[in-house]
C-alpha positions as CSV (number, residue, x, y, z in Angstrom):
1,X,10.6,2.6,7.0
2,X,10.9,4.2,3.8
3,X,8.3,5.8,1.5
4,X,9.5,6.7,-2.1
5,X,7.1,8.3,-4.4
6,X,6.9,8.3,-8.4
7,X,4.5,10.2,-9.9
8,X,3.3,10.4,-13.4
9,X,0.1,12.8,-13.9
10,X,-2.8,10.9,-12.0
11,X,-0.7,7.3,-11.4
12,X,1.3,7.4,-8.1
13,X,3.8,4.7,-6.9
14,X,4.5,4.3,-3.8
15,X,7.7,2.2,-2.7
16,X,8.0,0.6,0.9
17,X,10.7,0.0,2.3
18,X,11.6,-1.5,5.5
19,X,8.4,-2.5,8.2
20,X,5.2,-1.5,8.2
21,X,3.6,-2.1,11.5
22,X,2.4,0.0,14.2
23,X,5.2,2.5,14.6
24,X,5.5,3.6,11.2
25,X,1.8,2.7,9.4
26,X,0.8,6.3,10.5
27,X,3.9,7.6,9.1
28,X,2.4,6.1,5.3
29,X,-1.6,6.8,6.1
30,X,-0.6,10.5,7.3
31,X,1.3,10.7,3.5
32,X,-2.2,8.9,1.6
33,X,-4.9,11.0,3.2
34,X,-2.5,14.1,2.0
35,X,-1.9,12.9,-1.3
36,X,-4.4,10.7,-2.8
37,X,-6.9,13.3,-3.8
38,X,-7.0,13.0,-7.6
39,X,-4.7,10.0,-8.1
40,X,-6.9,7.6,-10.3
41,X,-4.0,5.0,-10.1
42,X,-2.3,4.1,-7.2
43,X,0.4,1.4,-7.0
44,X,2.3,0.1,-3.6
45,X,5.9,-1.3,-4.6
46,X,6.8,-3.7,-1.7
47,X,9.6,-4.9,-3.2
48,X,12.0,-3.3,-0.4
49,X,9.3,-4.4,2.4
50,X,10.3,-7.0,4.9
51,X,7.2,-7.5,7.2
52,X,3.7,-5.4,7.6
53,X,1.6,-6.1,10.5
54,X,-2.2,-5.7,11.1
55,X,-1.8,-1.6,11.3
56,X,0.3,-2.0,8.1
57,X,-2.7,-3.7,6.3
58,X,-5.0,-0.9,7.9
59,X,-3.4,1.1,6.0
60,X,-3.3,-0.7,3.1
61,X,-7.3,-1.1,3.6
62,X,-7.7,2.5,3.9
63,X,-6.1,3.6,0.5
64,X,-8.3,0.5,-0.8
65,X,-11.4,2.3,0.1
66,X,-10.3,5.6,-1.1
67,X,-9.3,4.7,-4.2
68,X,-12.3,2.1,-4.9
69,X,-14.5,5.8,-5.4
70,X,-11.9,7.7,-8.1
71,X,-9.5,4.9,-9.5
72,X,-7.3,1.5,-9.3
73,X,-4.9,0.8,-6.7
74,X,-2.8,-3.0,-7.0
75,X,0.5,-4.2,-4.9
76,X,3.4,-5.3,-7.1
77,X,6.7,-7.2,-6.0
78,X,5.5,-8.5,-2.4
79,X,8.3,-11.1,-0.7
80,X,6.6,-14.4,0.2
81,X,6.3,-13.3,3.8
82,X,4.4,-10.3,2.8
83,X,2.4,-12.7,0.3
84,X,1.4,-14.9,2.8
85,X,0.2,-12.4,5.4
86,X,-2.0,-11.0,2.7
87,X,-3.4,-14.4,1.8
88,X,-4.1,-15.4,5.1
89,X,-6.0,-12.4,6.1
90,X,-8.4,-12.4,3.0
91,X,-6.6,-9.7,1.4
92,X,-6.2,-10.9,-2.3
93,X,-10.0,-11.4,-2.2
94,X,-9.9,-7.3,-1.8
95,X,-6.7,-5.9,-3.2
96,X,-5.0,-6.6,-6.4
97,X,-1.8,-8.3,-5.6
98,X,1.1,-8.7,-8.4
């Protein structure tokens, strides 16, 4: 996996690429709980992401919760597999998904 980070003042992106599942989810949630204080915006780019498992959407969850007390946080350019596995699971009733 991945992680690529824009930032622009108080609205991060981060890009995904690769799997996120339970080898490399810490690998991304050690890089939020570091860097989130203060972002107001947070975007996930899973354009370059092939798969994410249940400790991938953990993960996801986690940054959810954080940002849901200082800002906005979405998902943009998901693959249909990705998609799916966040329909299924309830996900798009929590997250924004683009």
């Amino acid at each position: 996996m991945t992680i690529n980070k824009k930032q622009n003042g108080n609205s991060v992106i981060y890009s995904v690429e690769g799997r996120l599942e339970t080898t490399t989810a810490p690998e991304l949630e050690s890089v939020l709980k570091q860097e989130l204080d203060g972002v107001a915006d947070l975007t996930f780019d899973f354009e370059k992401l092939d798969y994410i498992s249940s400790a991938g959407l953990r993960v996801i969850l986690f940054a959810q919760k954080k940002m849901n007390t200082q800002g906005t946080m979405k998902v943009i350019n998901s693959n249909e597999i990705v998609k799916e596995i966040f329909e299924v699971t309830g996900f798009t009733d929590i997250i924004t998904v683009e």
